[in-house]
C-alpha positions in Angstrom: -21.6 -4.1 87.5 -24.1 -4.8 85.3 -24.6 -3.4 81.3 -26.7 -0.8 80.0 -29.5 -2.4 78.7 -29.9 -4.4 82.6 -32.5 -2.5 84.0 -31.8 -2.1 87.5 -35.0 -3.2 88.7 -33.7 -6.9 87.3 -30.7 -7.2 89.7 -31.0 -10.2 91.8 -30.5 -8.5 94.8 -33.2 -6.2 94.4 -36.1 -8.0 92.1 -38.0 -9.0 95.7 -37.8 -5.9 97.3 -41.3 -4.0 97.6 -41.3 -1.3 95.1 -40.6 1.8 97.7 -37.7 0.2 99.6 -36.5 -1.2 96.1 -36.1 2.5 95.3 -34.4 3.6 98.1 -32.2 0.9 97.8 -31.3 1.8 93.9 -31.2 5.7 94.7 -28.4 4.3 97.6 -26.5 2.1 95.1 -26.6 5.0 92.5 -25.5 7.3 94.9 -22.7 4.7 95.9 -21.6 4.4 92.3 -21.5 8.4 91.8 -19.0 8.4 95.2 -17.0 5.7 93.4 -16.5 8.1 90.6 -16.2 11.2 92.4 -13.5 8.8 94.2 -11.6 7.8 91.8 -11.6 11.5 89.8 -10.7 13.0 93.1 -7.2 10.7 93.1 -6.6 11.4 89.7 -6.7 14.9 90.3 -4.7 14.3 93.6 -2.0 12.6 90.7 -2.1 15.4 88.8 -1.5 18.1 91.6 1.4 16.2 92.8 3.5 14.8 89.6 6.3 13.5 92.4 4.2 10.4 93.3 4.9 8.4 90.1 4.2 5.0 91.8 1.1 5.6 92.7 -0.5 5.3 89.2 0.0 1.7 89.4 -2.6 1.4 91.8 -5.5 2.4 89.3 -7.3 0.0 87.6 -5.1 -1.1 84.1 -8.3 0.0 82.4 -10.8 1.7 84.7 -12.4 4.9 82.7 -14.8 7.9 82.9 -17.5 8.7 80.3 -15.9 10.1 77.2 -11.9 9.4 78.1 -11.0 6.6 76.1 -7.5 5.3 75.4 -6.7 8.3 72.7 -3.3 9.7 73.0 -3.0 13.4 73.2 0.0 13.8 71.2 -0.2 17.6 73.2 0.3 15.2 76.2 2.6 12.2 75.2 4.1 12.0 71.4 4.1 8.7 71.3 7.8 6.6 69.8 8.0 6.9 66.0 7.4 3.8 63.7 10.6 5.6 62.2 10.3 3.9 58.1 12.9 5.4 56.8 15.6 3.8 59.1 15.5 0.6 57.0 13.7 2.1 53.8 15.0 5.8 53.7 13.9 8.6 51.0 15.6 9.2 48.0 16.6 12.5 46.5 14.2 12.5 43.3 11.2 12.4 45.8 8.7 15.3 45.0 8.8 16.2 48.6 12.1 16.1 49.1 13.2 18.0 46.2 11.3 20.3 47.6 12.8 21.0 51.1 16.6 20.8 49.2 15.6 23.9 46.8 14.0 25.7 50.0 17.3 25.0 51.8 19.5 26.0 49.1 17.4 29.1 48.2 18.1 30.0 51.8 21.8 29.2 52.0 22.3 30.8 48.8 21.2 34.2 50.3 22.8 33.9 53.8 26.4 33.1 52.7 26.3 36.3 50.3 26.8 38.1 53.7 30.2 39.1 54.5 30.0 37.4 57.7 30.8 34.2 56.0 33.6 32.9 53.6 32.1 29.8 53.2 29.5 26.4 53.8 29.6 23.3 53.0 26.5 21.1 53.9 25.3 17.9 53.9 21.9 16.3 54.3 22.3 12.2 55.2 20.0 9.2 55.5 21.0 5.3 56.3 21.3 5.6 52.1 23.9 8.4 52.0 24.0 11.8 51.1 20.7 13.4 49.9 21.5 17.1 49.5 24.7 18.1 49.1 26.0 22.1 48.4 29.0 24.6 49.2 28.7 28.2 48.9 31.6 30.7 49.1 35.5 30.2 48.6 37.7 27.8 49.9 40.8 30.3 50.5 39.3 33.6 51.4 42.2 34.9 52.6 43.4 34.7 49.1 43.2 38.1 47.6 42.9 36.9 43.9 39.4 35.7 43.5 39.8 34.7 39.6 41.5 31.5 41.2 39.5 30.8 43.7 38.5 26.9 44.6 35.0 26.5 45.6 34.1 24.5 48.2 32.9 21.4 47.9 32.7 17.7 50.1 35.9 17.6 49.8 36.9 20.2 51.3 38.3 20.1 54.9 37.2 22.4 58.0 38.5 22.4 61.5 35.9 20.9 63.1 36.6 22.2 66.8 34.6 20.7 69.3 32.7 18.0 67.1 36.5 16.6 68.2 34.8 15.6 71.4 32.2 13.8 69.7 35.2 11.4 68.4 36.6 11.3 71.5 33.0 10.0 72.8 32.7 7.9 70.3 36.3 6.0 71.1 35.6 5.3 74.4 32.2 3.7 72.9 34.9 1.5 71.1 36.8 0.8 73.8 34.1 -0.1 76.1 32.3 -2.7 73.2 35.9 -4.0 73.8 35.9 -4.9 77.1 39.0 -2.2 77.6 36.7 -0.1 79.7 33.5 0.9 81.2 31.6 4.2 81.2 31.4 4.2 85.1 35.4 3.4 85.6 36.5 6.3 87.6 39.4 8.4 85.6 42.3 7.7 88.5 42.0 3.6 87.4 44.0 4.8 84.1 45.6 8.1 85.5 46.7 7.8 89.0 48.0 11.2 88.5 44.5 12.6 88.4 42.7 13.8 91.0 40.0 16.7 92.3 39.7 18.6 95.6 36.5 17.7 98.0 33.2 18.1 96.8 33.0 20.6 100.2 36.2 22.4 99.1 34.8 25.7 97.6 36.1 28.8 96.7 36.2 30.4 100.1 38.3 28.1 101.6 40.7 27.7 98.3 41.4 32.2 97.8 41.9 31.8 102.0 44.5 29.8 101.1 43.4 26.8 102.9 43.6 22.7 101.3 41.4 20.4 100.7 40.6 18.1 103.2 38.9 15.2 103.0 38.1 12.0 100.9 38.7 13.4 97.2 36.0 13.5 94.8 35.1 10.6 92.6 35.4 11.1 89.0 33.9 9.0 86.2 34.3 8.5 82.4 30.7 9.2 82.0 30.8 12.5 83.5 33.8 13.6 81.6 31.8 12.5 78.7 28.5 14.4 79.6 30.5 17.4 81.2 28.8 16.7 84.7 32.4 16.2 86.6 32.0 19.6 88.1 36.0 20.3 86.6 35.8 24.0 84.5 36.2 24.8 81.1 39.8 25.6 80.5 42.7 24.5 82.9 44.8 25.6 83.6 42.9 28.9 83.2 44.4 32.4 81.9 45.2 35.1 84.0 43.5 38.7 83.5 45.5 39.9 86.5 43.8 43.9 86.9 40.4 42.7 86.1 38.5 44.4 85.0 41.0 46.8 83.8 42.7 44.6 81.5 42.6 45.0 77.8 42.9 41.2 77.1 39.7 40.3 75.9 39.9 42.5 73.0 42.1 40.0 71.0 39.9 36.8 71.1 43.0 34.6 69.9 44.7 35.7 73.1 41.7 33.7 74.9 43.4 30.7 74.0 45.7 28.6 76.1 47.7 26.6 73.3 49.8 23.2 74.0 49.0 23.0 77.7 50.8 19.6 78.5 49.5 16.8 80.7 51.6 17.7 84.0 50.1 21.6 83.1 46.2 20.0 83.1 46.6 17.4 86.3 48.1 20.2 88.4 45.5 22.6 87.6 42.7 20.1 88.1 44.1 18.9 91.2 44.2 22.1 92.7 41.4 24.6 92.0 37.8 23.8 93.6 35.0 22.2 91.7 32.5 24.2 90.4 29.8 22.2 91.0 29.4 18.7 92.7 29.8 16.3 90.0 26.1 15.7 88.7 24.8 18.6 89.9 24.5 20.0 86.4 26.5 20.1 83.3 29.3 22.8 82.5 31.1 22.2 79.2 34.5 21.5 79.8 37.4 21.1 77.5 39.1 20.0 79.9 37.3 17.3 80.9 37.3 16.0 77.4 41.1 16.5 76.9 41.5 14.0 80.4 38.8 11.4 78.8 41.0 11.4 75.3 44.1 10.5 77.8 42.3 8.1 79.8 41.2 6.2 76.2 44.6 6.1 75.4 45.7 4.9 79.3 43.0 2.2 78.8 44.2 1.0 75.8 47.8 0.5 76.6 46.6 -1.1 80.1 44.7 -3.7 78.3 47.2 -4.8 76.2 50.3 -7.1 76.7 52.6 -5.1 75.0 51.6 -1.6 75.9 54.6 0.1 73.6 53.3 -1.6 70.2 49.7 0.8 71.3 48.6 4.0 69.9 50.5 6.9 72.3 48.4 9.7 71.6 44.8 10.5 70.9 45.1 11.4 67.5 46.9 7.8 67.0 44.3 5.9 68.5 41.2 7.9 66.4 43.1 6.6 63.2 43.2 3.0 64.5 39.7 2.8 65.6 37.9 5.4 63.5 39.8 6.8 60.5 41.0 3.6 59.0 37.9 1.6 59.7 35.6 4.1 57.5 38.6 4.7 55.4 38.1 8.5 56.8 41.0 9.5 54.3 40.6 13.6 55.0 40.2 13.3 59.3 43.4 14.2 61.3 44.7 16.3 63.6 48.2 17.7 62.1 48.3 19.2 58.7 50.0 16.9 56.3 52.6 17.6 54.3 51.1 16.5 51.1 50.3 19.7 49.3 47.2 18.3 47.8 45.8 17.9 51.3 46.9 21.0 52.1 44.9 22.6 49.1 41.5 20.8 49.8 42.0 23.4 53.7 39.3 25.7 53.8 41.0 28.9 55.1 38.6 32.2 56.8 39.3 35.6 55.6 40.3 36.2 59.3 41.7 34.3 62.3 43.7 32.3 58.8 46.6 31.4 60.8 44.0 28.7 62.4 43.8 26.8 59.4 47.4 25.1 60.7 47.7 26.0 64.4 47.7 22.5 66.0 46.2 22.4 69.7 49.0 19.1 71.2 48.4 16.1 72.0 46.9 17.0 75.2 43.7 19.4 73.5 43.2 17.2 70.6 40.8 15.1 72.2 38.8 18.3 72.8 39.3 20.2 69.7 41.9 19.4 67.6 40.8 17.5 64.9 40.1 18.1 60.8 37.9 16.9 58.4 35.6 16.9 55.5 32.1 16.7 54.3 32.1 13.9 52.9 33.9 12.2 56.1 31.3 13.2 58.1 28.5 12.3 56.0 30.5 8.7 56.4 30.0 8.4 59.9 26.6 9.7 60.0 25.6 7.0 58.0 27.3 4.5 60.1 25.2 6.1 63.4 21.8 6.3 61.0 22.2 2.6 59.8 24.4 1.0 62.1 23.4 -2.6 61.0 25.0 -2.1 57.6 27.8 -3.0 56.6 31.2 -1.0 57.9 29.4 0.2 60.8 31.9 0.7 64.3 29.3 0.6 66.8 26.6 -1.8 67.0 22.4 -0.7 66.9 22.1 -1.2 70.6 25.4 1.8 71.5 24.4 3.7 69.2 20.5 4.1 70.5 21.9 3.9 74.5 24.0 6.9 73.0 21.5 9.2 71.8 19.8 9.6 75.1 20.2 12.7 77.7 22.1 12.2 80.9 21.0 16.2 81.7 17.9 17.9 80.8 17.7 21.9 81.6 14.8 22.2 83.3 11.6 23.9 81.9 13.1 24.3 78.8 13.3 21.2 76.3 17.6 21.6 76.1 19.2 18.7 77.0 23.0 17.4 77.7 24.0 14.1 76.2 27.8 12.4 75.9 28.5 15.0 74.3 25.5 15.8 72.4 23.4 19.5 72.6 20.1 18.4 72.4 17.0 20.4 71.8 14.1 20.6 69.2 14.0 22.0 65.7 10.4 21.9 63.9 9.1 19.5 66.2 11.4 16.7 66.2 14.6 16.1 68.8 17.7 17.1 67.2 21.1 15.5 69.0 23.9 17.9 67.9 27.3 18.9 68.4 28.8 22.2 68.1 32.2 23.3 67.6 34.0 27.0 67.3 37.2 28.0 67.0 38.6 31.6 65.7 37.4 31.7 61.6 36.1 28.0 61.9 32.5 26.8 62.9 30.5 24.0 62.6 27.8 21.4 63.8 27.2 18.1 63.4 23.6 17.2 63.9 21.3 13.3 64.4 17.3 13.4 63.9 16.5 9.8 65.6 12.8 10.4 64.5 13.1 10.6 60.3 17.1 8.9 61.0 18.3 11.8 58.9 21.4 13.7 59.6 22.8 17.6 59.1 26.1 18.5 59.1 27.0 22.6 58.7 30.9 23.2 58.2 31.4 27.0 57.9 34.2 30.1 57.8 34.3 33.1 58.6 33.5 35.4 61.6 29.0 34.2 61.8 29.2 31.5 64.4 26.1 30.7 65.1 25.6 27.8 63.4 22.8 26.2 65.4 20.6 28.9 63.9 21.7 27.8 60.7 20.7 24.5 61.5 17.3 25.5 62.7 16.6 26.9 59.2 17.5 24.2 57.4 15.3 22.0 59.5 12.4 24.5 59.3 12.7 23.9 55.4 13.1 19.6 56.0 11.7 18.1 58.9 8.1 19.2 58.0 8.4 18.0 54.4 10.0 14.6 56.1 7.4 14.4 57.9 4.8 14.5 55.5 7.0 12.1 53.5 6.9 10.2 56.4 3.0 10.1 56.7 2.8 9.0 53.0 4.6 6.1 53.5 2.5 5.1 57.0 -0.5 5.4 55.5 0.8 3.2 51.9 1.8 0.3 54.5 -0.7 0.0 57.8 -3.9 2.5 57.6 -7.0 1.6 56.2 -9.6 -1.7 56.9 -8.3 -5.1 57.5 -11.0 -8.0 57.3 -11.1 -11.8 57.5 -14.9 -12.8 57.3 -16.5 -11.0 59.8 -13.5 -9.7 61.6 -12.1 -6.7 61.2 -9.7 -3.9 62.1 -9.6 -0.2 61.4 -6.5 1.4 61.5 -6.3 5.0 60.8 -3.5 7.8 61.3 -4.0 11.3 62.8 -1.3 13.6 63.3 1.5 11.2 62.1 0.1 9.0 65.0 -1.4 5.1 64.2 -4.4 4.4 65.9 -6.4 1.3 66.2 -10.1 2.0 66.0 -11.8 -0.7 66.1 -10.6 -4.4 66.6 -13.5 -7.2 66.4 -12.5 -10.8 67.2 -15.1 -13.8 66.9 -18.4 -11.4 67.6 -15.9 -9.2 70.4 -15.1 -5.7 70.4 -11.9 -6.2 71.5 -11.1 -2.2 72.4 -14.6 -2.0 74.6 -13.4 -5.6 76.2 -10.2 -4.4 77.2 -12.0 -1.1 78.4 -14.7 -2.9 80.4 -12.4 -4.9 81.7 -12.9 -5.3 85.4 -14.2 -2.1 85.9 -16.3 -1.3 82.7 -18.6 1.4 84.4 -20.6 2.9 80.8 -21.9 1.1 78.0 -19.5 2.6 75.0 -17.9 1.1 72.6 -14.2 0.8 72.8 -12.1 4.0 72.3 -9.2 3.9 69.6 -5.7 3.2 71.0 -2.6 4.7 70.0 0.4 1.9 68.4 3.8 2.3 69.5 6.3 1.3 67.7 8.7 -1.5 69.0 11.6 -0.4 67.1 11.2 -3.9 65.0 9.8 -2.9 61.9 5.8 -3.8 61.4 5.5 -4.3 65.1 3.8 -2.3 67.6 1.8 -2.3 71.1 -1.7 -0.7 71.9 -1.0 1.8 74.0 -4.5 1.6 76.5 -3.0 3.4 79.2 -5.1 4.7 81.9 -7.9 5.9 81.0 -8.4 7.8 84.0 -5.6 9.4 83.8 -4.9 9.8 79.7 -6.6 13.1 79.1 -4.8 15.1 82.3 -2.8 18.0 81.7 0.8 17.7 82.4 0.4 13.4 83.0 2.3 13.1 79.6 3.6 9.4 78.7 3.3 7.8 82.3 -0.1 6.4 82.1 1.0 5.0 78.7 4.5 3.5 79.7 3.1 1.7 83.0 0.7 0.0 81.2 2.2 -1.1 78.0 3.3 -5.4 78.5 0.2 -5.2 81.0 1.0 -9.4 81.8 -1.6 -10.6 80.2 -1.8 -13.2 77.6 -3.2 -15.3 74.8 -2.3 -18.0 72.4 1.6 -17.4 73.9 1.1 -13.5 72.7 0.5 -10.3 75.0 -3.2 -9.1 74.4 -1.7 -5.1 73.4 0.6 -7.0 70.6 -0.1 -6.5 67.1 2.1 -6.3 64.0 2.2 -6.5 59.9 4.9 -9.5 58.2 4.3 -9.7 54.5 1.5 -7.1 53.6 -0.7 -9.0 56.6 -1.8 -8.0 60.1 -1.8 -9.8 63.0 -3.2 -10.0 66.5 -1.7 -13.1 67.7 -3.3 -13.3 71.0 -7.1 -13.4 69.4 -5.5 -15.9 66.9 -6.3 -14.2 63.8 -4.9 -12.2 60.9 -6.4 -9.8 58.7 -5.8 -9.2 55.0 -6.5 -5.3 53.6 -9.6 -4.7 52.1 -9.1 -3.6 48.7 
């Protein structure tokens, strides 16, 4: 179709046409183009009003637009991926900013744990550097009536950590899988042949009518132990209220608590009540589930090996082998020691104290069971933050395939990883995991966006420690954010020239955006734009840059233009166009990235220096 400035009186097919049918035949054509449009808007709004039929976005034009919707990205609509600096160059303690969010956060701690509701807190803030913030508030043995000897607490000292104990276990199998010793999909019978669920069909009914399951039995996985989307319940076997609701035994929360079930005790029980749900239908925690993946790690291990008796036996045996040792974890286990200097560094509640040493067997360990300090955690966050360094257990690749949902909880933003709670705190994606026992809580918490880490160990009776994490991240993530902004616009925005080409690059909202890109005499954005199906003379729109997760390198983000600006489309415009197949000079034309303090765009064969 022809530009602009053509007047349509100059079209070929029309310059020797007498005047009145030459107008008839241009009010035709214009009419035809407006039915084009109205086509086109018409299916876009079709896309809109049914999000189901994904594939048909690839039928659009890669770069067909409307007046006035260019290739901006909402971030409303589709945030796009982080460039993520501070993964390979994170912030240090003495920044301005960050001083700032640690005396907000302390200000705020400070003035919670003077509640009675909690004995003590120990917190950590971590980077790929280490520990930025650091604090503990309260005593470390309030069930110590003399308080003019009272420890604080510090990094040292050691928590129960609950159910971040299934984050371990998680974590092992990780190992053990990198291996070769197993895979995620292995169903849980390959390394206990004891194990084994009723039908999916089998439901309650049929099980209190005293009827069995028939049937082919229902196949369980090591990912949906992991992700608790077996379908097995919390607790087996379970505890008996007998005259519900009459009974009296809820009053005495400790009671609640089934302690050294054994492994013939947990296969019985699984093998014999129904299901609640059919495996992936949704998740429902379940210690149990966890307590049969730390046995199946163990099973796996010893099958692998030719000579099964020299292996780790138990759960917490094979967590020091593969964890503890490695990162030299020196305050992780899951039986107190008999040192006594170990046994002094135990941070004890002023109720619920006879937890501090109750061990939960070899069976609930893998769910539960397990000890440790601040400064142990902090250790491991680091390794997940930074991988690549050196000490890391888990290479880059795990550790990002980890930190992805396998449930979300639909409208709401909550999510269900292996084993991670995810939802969002100040804006940003937070993968956490909880843990509570009587006079112990805690939570252990990953911000892939800023690669900056939490973890909250507390005691006392206040167990709610995801709104403690909330609060802290109210008083960081915006202040990181900033941060991070600073250091975008230090490294990519501004004008980048060589001779009369040029590039603009600007941010808005913490989002890079190309906004203009000229190339020998070419506007590269309005070329891309026009391309095939330019229908207005404009010139190009600015494109959002996502990041590649290689540092300096990103992709112009075109999308459809079409489709961009419609509620609800989000990222799938943006996605199904990015690595559109088209290439120059051995480079894809949405390619771009800085090496050295220069920018590139290798398919138009030129780089650009910053103008000072």
């Amino acid at each position: 179709m022809g530009r602009a400035e053509t007047s349509l009186s100059d079209l070929p097919e029309t310059a020797n046409l007498p005047d009145r049918r030459r107008k008839l035949v241009l009010v035709s054509r214009a009419l035809g183009y407006i039915s084009c449009l109205a086509l086109f808007y018409s299916f876009a709004i079709a896309l809109k009003r049914s999000p189901s039929s994904f594939s048909a976005l690839e039928v659009l034009p890669f770069s067909f637009g409307l007046h006035g919707q260019g290739f901006w990205t909402r971030d409303e609509v589709c945030k796009p991926p982080s460039a993520n600096i501070f993964a390979t160059s994170p912030p240090r303690s003495n920044n301005g900013l960050f001083a700032k969010a640690s005396k907000a956060i302390d200000q705020y701690l400070a003035k919670r744990t003077a509640k009675s509701d909690i004995d003590s807190l120990a917190i950590a803030v971590v980077t790929p550097g280490g520990i930025v913030f650091e604090r503990g508030y309260g005593v470390l043995k309030a069930n110590e009536s003399n308080v003019e000897d009272q420890k604080p607490v510090d990094s040292n000292s050691i928590y129960r950590l609950a159910s971040i104990s299934k984050m371990f276990t998680a974590l092992e199998t990780l190992i053990l899988r990198e291996r070769g010793v197993l895979q995620w999909d292995d169903p849980v019978d390959k390394f206990l042949p004891d194990f084994s669920t009723p039908s999916e069909s089998f439901g309650w009914s049929s099980f209190l009518d005293g009827l069995e399951s028939k049937g082919e039995r229902t196949r369980t996985t090591l990912r949906q132990l992991a992700s608790h989307l077996s379908g097995i319940g919390r607790d087996y076997p379970p505890s008996d209220l007998e005259d519900w609701p009459h009974t009296k035994f809820l009053k005495d929360q400790n009671q609640a608590f089934v302690i050294g079930r054994d492994y013939k005790e947990v296969m019985e029980a699984v093998s014999k009540y129904p299901l609640v749900n059919a495996p992936y239908t949704y998740s429902i925690y379940s210690n149990t589930g966890f307590d049969l993946l730390g046995l199946a790690n163990v099973a796996a291990n010893r099958l692998a090996s030719s000579n099964p008796s020299a292996e780790p036996q138990t759960h917490k045996e094979l967590l020091k082998r593969d964890v503890f040792d490695p990162l030299q974890l020196n305050s992780s286990f899951f039986r107190v020691p008999d040192e006594e200097e170990v046994k002094a560094n135990i941070a004890v509640p002023s109720q619920n104290s006879e937890w501090a040493d109750i061990p939960l067997g070899d069976t609930d360990d893998a769910a539960g069971g397990q000890y440790s300090s601040l400064r142990d955690l902090a250790t491991l966050m680091k390794t997940f933050l930074s991988p690549t360094a050196r000490g890391g257990i888990l290479p880059a690749h795990v550790v990002r395939e980890w930190l992805h949902p396998l449930y979300t909880w639909n409208p709401s933003s909550q999510q269900v990883g292996a084993p991670w709670e995810i939802f969002s705190v100040a804006g940003s994606t937070v993968y956490t995991k909880g843990g509570n026992l009587p006079g112990y809580h805690s939570v252990f918490a990953i911000v892939p966006e800023y690669s900056v880490g939490v973890v909250i160990l507390v005691t006392g009776t206040y167990a709610d420690t995801d709104t403690l994490l909330k609060e802290v991240g109210k008083r960081l993530l915006p202040r990181l954010e900033k941060l991070h902004q600073v250091e975008l616009r230090r490294r990519y925005v501004g004008t980048w020239t060589n001779g009369n080409d040029i590039a603009e690059i600007d941010l808005k909202k913490g989002v890079l955006y190309l906004k203009k890109l000229n190339v020998g005499g070419v506007d590269v954005l309005k070329a891309v734009e026009d391309m095939d199906y330019g229908l207005v003379e404009r010139s190009g729109s600015p494109v959002a840059l996502w990041a590649t997760g290689r540092v300096g390198e990103f992709r112009l983000a075109f999308g459809r233009p079409a489709l961009n600006k419609l509620p609800d489309i989000a990222c799938f415009p943006y996605w199904l166009s990015l690595d559109n197949g088209l290439n120059s000079r051995g480079a894809p034309i949405d390619l771009l990235f800085w090496k050295s303090g220069v920018l590139t765009y290798p398919s138009g064969g030129v780089s650009f220096g910053r103008k000072r």
